[in-house]
N, C-alpha and C positions, 0 to 999 in steps of 0.2 A: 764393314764392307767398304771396299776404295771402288771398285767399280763392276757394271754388267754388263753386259755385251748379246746382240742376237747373233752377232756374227759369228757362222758359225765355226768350228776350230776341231779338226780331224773331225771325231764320230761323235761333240759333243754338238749339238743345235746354237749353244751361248753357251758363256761360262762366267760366273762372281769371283771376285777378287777380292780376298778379304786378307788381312793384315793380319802375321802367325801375331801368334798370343803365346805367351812366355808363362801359360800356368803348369803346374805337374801335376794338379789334381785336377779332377773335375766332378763339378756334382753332380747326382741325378737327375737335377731339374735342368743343368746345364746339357744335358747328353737329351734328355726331350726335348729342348729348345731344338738342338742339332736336327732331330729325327720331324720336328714340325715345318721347319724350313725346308730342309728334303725332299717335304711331302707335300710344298707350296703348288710346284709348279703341275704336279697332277690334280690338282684341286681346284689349282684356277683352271683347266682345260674343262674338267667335272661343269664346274661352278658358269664359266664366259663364251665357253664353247658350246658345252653339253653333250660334246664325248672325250673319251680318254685316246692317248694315241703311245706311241711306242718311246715319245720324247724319254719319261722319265726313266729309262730303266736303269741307268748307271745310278739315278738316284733312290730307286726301291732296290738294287740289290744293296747300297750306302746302307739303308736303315734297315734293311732285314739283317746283315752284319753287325751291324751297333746295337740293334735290340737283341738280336745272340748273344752276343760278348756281354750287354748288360746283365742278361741273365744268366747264363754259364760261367760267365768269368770271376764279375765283379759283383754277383751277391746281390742283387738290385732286384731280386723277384719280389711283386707281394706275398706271393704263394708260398713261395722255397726262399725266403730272407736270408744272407750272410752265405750261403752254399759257394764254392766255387769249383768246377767242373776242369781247372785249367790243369797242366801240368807244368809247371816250370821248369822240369830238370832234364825234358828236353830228350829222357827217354823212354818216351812212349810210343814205341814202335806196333802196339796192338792194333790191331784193325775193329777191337772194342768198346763201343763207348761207357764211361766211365759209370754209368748209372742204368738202370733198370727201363724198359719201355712206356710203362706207366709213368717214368719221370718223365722220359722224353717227350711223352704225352702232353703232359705237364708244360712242358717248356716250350713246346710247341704253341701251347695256347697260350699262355702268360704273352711272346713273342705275339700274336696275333693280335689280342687286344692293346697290347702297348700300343703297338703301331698304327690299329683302328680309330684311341684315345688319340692320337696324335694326330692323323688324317681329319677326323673329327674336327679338332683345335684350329687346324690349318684352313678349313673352310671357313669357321663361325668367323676367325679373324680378314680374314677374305672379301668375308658378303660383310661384316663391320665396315671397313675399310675401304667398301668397291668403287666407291668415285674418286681416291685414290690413290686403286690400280688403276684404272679405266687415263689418268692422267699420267701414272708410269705408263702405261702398254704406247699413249699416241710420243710421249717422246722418246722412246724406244724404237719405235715404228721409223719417228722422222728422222733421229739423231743417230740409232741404231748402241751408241753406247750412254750412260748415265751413271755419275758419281756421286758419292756418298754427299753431297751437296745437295743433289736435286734431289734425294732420297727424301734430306730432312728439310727442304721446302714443301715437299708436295704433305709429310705425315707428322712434320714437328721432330722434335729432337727427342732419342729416345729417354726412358726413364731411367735408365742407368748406364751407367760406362764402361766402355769394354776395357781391359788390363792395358791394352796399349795405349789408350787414353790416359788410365792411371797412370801411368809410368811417364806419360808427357808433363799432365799437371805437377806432378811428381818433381819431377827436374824444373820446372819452370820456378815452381816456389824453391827450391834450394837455390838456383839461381838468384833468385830475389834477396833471400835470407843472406847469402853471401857480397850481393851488392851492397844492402845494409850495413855489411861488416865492413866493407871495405876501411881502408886506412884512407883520411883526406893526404893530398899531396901537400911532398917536403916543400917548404916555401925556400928562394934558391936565394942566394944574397943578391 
């Protein structure tokens, strides 16, 4: 994340800024990650407020599309493991879905509890963590925007690194390794 903002921007209320990542895979625990963060800011409303309100919907329609795609696409059911639902060849002109009602049944539920499992996550980490958000919310309030700086003053530095990190240490140490190499200078008469 580089930054967050209340301010708000067209039909969103705030918006995070977070740094593309140059992976081509992703895993299942990284696509939950995605769908628990989604689910933060209906959680804290749940959780600081003690009602829900209309803020998140761009973000529940985000994870009701990604826990889909998880399970129809990409094979990531507990229930229905490896299946994929997609068409790649682009002609599938039916008005059909490709599977039985009772699957969709199926899919339907797997899709609810995902997201339950996740919303779930998103709170326990929340009320762990509440003094803080309680110290993100007042400089958000004052400041109105907050970068990846004050993130990791107010909660610590996370436990692992995100790709674009990698890819800085990355260069930095070849960098290094190549200073090392360097040739000293021709001594001149």
């Amino acid at each position: 994340m580089v930054k967050v903002t209340i301010v708000p921007r067209g039909k969103a209320l705030g918006a995070a800024w977070y740094l593309p990542e140059e992976r081509q895979i992703t895993t299942k625990d990284q696509m939950l990650d995605e769908i628990c963060a989604l689910l933060g800011g209906r959680a804290a409303e749940e959780i600081f407020i003690g009602k829900i309100s209309s803020g998140a919907m761009n973000d529940l329609e985000r994870v009701t599309k990604q826990a889909y795609g998880m399970i129809t696409y990409l094979g990531m059911s507990d229930k229905m493991p490896n299946l994929s639902y997609y068409d790649s060849s682009g002609q599938d002109y039916t008005f059909q879905k490709p599977f039985s009602e009772n699957t969709a049944e199926l899919i339907d539920a797997e899709v609810k509890v995902m997201i339950a499992e996740q919303y779930e996550r998103a709170k326990e980490m929340l009320l762990k963590h509440a003094d803080g958000h309680h110290q993100l919310a007042q400089i958000l309030l004052e400041k109105e925007i907050i970068y990846a700086e004050n993130l990791e003053q107010i909660f610590g530095k996370r436990p692992w690194i995100s790709r674009s990190q990698e890819i800085l240490q990355s260069e930095d140490k070849s960098k290094n390794v190549n200073d090392d190499l360097s040739l000293p200078p021709i001594p001149t008469a």
